[in-house]
N, C-alpha and C positions, 0 to 999 in steps of 0.2 A: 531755142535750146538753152539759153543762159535761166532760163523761167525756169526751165523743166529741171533742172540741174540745182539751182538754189532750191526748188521745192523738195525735192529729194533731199539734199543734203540734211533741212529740216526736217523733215517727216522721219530722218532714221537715226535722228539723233534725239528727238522728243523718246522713239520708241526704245532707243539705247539704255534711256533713262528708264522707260517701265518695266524694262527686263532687269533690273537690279533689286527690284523688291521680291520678297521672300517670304511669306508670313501668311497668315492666317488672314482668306478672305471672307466678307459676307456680303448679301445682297446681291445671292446666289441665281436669283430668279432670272436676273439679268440676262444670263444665259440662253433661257428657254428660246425655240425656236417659237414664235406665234403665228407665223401665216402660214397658211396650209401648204402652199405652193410652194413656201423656201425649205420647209420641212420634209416635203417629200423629193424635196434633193437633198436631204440629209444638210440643209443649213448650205449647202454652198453657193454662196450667194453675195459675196462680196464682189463679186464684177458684173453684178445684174443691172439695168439703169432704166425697164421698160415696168417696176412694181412699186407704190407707193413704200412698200412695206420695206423697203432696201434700206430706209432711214434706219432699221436696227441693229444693219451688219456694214454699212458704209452709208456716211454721210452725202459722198461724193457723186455718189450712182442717183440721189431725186434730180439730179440736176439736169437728165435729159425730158424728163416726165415732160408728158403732154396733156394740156386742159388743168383740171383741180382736180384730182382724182381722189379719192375718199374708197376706206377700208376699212373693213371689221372682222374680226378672225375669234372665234372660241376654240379653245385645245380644254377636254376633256380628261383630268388626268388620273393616274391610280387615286383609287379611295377616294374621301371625298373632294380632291382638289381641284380646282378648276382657275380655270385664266383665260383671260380675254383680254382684246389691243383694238385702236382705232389709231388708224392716221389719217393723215389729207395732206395735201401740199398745192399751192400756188406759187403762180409766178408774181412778181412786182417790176414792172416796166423799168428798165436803167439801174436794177439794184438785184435782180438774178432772183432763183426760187425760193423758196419756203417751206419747210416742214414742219407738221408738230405729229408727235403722235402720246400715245399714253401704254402703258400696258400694266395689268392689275392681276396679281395672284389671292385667291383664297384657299386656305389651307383649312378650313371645316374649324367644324368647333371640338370642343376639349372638356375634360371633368377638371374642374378646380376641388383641391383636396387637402387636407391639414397631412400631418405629419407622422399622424394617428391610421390619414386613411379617410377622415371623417369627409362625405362629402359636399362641398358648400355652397356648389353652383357649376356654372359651364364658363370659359370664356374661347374669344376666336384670335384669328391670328390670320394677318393678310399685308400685302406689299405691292408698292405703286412706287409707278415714276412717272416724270411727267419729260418730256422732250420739245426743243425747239430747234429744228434744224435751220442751215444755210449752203446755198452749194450756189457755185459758178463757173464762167471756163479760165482757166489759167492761161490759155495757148489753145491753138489748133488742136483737136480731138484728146484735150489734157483740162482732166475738171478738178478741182476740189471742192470739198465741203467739211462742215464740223457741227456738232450740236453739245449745247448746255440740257441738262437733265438734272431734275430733282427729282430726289430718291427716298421715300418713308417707307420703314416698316415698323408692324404695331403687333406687339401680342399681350392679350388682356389691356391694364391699363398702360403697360412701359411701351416707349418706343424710341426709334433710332432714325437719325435722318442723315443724307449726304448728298454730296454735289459730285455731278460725273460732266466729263467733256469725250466726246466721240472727234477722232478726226480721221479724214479720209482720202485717198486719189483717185482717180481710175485714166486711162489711158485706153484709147481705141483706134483702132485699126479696120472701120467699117468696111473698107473695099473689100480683106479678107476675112473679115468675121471675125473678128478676134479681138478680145475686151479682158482689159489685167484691172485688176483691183488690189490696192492696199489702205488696210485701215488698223488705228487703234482703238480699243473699245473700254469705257469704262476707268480713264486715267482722271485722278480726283482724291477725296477723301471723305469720311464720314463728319461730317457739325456735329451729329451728340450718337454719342453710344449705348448699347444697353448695358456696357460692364464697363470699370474703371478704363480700360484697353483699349485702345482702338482698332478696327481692323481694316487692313487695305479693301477698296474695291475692287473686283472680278479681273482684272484687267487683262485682255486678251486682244493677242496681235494676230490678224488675221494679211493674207497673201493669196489671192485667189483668181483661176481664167476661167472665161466663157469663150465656148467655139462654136460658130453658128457656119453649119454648112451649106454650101451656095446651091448645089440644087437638090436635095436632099431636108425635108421639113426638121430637122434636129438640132437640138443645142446640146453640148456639153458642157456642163460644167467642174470648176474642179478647185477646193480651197483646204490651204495648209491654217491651223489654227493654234492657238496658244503656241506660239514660236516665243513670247516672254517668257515660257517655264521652264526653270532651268530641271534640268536630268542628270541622272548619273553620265549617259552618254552625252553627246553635244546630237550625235545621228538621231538619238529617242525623242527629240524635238518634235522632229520631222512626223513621225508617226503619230499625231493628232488631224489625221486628214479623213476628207468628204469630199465624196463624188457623186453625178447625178448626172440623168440623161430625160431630154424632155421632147415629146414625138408629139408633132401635130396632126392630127388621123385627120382633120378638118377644118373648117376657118371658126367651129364652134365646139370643137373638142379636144382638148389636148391629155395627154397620158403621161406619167412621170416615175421616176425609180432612182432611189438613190440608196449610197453606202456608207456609213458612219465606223471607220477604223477602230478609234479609241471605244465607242461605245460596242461595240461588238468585244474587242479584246474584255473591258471589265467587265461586263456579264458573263462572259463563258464562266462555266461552270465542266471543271473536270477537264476533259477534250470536246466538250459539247458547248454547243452556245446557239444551238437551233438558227432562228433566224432573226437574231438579235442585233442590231443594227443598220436592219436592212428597213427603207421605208418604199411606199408607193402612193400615189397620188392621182386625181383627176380633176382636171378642169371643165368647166362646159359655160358656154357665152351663149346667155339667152335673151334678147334683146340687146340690152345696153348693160345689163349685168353680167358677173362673170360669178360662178360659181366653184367654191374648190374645195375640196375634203383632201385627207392627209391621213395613213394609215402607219403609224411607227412601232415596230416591236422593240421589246425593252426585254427577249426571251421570256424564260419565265416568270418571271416578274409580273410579264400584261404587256399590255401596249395603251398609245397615247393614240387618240382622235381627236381631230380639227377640223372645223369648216368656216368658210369666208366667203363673203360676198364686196365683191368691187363695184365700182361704177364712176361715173365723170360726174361731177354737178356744174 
């Protein structure tokens, strides 16, 4: 109890400190959801500890993984933009597990033009980071973990680099199914910028449960996000939340459906907002691989498509 009790104390007083910044962020990509399967729960995903890909919303969740398990996920985005992520993780005997993953945005190419109009070429513009995770148990069913990440973005010849740290808990309650997660995401700073200014990293504090019910094949999950941004209310906090429900029809099919608050609210349009933040998912285990796509609408707008394939090595 004394473990669990200094960790906490720390963990919310790092986080105390990233809810004070204010300001203009970038390395915005950060955000994106990339595997299909945390996606089609609308990202809530920070008390998961059974997907490699959990290294991008808590450090702390690779720390149950089992074997080396290895992922790749493409998301499909409007126009020409496209992104793709790989992770893997091991363990290392007396020194706890391992993660690395990557995830890389391209945002298409562009008209390079003088001032006149005149025009002089094309150039492109894309953004990568790179991640090393760590996780261990703290206690009985009490893990932590944390990751270093380098961050470059490049458009034409200028670019911008920076250094990000992910930290994380989770705490479990497997008798009843029940699995809490807290993490911070993207606490750090930019090394060189594209303007005289510098700007904060993404940083976003996520608070999220998972509820797996005992005889019944379903999980629920459920995550509060960006709780560091400060609001007119202190209550408008709270209202950056995702939920998702995940049904196993079989031992080689799973179905998925999730709900994104905040992004539903900023796409409506009018009283309308169709079905804008609603996502849906499937999985399917064929052999030794696992297969997943990811269905997100963005309303009018469009929608986002992903697909990934898992496996052990």
């Amino acid at each position: 109890m004394k473990k669990f009790s200094s960790a906490v104390i720390l963990f919310f007083a790092v986080l105390s400190l990233s809810s004070n910044a204010q300001s203009q962020s970038t390395f915005e990509f950060l955000r994106l959801d990339m595997s299909p399967r945390a996606a089609a729960l609308a990202g809530s995903f920070v008390a998961n500890n059974d997907d490699p890909n959990v290294i991008f919303y808590n450090p702390a969740g690779i720390s149950q993984l089992e074997g080396n398990p290895v992922s790749f996920s493409f998301l499909k985005h409007i126009v020409d933009i496209n992104s793709a992520s790989l992770t893997y993780s091991r363990e290392i005997e007396d020194l706890g597990r391992f993660g690395a993953g990557v995830q890389y945005i391209n945002y298409g190419d562009f008209t390079e033009a003088d001032e006149f109009g005149n025009r002089l070429g094309e150039f492109g513009a894309s953004e990568m980071a790179f991640i090393l995770g760590y996780s261990n148990k703290l206690d009985e069913n009490f893990f932590y973990g944390a990751n270093v990440k380098f961050i470059h973005s490049s458009i034409a010849d200028a670019s911008s680099t920076g250094l990000g740290v992910d930290l994380g808990l989770q705490y479990h309650f497997p008798e009843s199914g029940w699995y809490f997660g807290f993490s911070a995401l993207n606490l750090g700073a930019q090394l060189s910028s594209y303007f005289d200014t510098d700007e904060d990293l993404p940083t976003d504090l996520q608070l999220g449960v998972r509820k797996e019910l005992a005889r019944v094949p379903i999980k629920f999950y459920f995550a509060f996000k960006k709780l560091n941004e400060k609001d007119d209310n202190f209550g408008d906090r709270f209202s950056h939340f995702t939920f998702g429900g995940e049904i196993r029809l079989s031992k080689a099919v799973n179905v998925r459906l999730g709900f994104d608050n905040e992004r539903r609210k900023d796409l409506k349009i009018g009283s309308s907002a169709g079905i804008a933040g609603i996502s849906l998912g499937l999985g399917i285990l064929i052999s030794d691989y696992k297969f997943d796509y990811a269905f997100s609408s963005l309303g009018n707008i469009g929608s986002l498509h992903r697909i990934g394939i898992s496996t052990d090595l």
